[in-house]
C-alpha positions as CSV (number, residue, x, y, z in Angstrom):
1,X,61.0,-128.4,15.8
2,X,62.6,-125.7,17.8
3,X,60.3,-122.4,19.1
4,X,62.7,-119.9,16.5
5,X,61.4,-122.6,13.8
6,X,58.1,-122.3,14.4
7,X,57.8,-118.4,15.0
8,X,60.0,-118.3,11.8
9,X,57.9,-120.1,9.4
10,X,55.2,-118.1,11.1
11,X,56.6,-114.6,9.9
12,X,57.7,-115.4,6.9
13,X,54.2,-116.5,6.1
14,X,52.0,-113.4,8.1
15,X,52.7,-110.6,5.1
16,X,51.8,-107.2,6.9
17,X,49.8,-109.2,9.7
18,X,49.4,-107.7,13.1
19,X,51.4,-110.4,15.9
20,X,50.7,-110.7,19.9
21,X,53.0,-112.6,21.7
22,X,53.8,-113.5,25.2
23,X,56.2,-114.8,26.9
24,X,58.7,-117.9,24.9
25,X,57.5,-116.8,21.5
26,X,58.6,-112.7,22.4
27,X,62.2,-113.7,22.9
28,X,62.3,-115.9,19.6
29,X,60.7,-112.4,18.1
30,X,63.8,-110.6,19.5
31,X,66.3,-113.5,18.1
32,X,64.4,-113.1,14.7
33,X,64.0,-109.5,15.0
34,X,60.2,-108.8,14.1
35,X,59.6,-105.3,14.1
36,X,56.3,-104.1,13.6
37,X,53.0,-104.4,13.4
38,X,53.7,-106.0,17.1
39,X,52.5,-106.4,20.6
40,X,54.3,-107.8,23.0
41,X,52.3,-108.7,26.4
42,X,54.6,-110.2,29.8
43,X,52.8,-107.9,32.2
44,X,49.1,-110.1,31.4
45,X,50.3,-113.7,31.1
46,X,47.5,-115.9,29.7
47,X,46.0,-112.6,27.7
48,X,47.5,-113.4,24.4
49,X,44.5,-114.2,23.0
50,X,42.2,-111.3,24.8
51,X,44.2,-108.5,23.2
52,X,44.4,-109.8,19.9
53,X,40.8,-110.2,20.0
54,X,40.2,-106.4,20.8
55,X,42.5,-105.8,17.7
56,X,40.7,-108.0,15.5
57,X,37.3,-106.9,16.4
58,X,38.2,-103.0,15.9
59,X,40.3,-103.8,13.2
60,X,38.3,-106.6,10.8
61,X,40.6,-105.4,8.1
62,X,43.6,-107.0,9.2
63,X,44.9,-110.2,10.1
64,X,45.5,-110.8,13.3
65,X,48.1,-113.8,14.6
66,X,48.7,-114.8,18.1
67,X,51.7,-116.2,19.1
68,X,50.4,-118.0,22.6
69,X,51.9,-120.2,25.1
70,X,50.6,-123.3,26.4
71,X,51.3,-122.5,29.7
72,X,50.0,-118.7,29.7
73,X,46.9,-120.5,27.4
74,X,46.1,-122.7,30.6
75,X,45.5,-119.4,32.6
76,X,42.8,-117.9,30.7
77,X,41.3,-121.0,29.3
78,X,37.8,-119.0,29.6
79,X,39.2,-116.9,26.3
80,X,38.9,-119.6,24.0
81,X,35.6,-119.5,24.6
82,X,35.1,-115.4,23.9
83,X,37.4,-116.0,20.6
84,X,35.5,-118.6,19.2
85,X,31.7,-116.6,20.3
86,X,33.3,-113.1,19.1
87,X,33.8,-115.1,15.4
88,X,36.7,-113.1,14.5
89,X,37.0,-113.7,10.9
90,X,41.0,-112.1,10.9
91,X,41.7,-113.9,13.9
92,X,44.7,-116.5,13.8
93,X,45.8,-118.7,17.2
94,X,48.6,-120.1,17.6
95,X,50.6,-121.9,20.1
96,X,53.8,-122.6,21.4
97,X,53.5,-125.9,23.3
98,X,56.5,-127.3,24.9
99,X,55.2,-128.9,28.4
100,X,56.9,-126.3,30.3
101,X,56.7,-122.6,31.9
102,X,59.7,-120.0,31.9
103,X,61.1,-122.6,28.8
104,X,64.9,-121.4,28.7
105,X,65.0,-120.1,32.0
106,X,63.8,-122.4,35.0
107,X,61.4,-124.4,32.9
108,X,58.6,-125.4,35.4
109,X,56.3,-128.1,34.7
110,X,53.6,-128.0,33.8
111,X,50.3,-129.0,35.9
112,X,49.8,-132.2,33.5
113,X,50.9,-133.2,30.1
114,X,47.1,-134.6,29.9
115,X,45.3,-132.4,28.6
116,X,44.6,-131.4,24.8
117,X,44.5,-127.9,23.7
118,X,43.2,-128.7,20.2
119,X,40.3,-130.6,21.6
120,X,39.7,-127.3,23.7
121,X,39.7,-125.1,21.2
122,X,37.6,-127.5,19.1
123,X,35.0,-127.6,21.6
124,X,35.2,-123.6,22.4
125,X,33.6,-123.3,19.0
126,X,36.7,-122.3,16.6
127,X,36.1,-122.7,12.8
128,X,39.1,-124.9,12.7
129,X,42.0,-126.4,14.9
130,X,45.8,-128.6,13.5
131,X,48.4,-129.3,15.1
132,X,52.3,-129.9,14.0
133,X,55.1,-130.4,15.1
134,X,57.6,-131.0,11.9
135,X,58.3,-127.4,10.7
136,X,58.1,-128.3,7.2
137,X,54.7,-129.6,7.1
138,X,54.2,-126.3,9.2
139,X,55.8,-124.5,6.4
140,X,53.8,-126.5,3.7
141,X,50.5,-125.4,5.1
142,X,50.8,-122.1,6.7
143,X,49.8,-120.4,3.5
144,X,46.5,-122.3,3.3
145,X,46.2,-121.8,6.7
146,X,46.7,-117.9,7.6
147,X,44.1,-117.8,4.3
148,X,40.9,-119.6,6.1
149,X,38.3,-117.7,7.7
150,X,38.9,-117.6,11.2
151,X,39.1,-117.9,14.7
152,X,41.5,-121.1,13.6
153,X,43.5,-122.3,16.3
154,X,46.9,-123.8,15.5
155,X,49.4,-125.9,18.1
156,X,52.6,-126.3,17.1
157,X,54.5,-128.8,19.2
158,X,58.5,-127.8,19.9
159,X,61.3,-128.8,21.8
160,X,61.5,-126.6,25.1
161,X,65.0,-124.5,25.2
162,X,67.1,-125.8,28.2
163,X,66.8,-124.2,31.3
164,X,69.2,-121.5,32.6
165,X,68.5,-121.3,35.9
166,X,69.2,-123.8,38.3
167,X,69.0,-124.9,42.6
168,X,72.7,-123.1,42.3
169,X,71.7,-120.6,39.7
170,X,69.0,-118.9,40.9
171,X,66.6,-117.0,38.2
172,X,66.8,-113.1,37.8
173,X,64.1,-110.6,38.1
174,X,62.8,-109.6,35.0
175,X,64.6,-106.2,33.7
176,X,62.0,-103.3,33.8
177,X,62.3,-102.7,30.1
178,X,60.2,-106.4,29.7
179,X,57.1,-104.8,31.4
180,X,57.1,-101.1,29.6
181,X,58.0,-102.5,26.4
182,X,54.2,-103.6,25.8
183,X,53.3,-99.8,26.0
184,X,55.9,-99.0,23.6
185,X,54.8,-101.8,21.3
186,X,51.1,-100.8,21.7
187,X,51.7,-96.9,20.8
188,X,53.8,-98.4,18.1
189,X,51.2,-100.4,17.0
190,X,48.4,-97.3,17.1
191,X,50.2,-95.2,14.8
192,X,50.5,-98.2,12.1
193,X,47.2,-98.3,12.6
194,X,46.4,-95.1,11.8
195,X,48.4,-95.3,8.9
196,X,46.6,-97.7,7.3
197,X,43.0,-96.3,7.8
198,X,41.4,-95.0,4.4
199,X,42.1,-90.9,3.8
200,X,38.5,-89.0,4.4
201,X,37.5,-86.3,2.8
């Protein structure tokens, strides 16, 4: 399956959910045009996971999904670790593995294609870990899926985009609008917040 499949089935299945996502799975956000409730995170590569946590924790009403990377996962490996010891009930992992970094634009490989991240996960303690890799058994399950009682950790397998930038192509700087958009998304994301919390007295 292709990264827009996957983030697809993803929305279509998170009702009023809260999404992070980093890095591959922001741009297929922008292709599918995802508004809110959304943070986007370039500027901390690898901490995906680490802010959705904070949301979930502070917020155990809602469901929190994360839209990962396997790459930016491999830099803060330690976080499976805090997710699965913080026991976030709301809290829904899932990544985007494709064997590469910058998928769609210089697509680096990665370190080694050895490793597992659902054995990781599995051993950081999360109440449960899949993987896939067809998007309708994706489809099929998701339901079932975003109802269990988290952390549950999720891989989904896809086909990396091809690369853009090449020995004759060199790659661009990132515009600055990639790096302030995650405080725009995250004042965004506040005031839904605050719309949602129960009227007092």
């Amino acid at each position: 399956m292709t990264i827009d499949e996957a983030c697809r089935a993803v929305i279509l299945s998170r009702g009023d959910a809260i999404v992070v996502a980093t890095m591959g799975a922001m741009g297929a956000l922008d292709r599918l045009d995802v508004g809110q409730p959304r943070l986007s995170c370039v500027p901390l590569m690898g901490g995906a996971a680490a802010l959705a946590l904070g949301i979930a924790l502070a917020h155990p009403n809602e469901k929190v999904i994360v839209l990962d990377g396997d790459a930016s996962l491999l830099m803060e490996l330690g976080g499976l670790v805090t997710v699965a010891g913080s026991r976030p009930r709301n809290f829904y992992h899932f990544v985007i593995e494709n064997g590469v970094q910058f998928a769609g634009m210089s697509n680096l490989p990665l370190a080694s294609s050895a490793h597992d991240l659902c054995t990781m996960a599995a051993g950081a303690g999360y109440a449960s870990c899949s993987m896939y890799d067809c998007v309708e058994a994706l489809t099929a399950d998701l339901p079932a899926r975003l109802s269990e009682s988290g952390p549950t950790f999720t891989s989904l397998h896809v086909i990396p985009l091809p690369p853009v930038f090449k020995h004759r192509v060199p790659q661009r700087e990132l515009p600055d609008w990639h790096f302030k958009r995650m405080g725009d998304e995250a004042r965004a994301l506040t005031t839904w917040l605050r719309s949602r919390l129960p009227a007092t007295a």
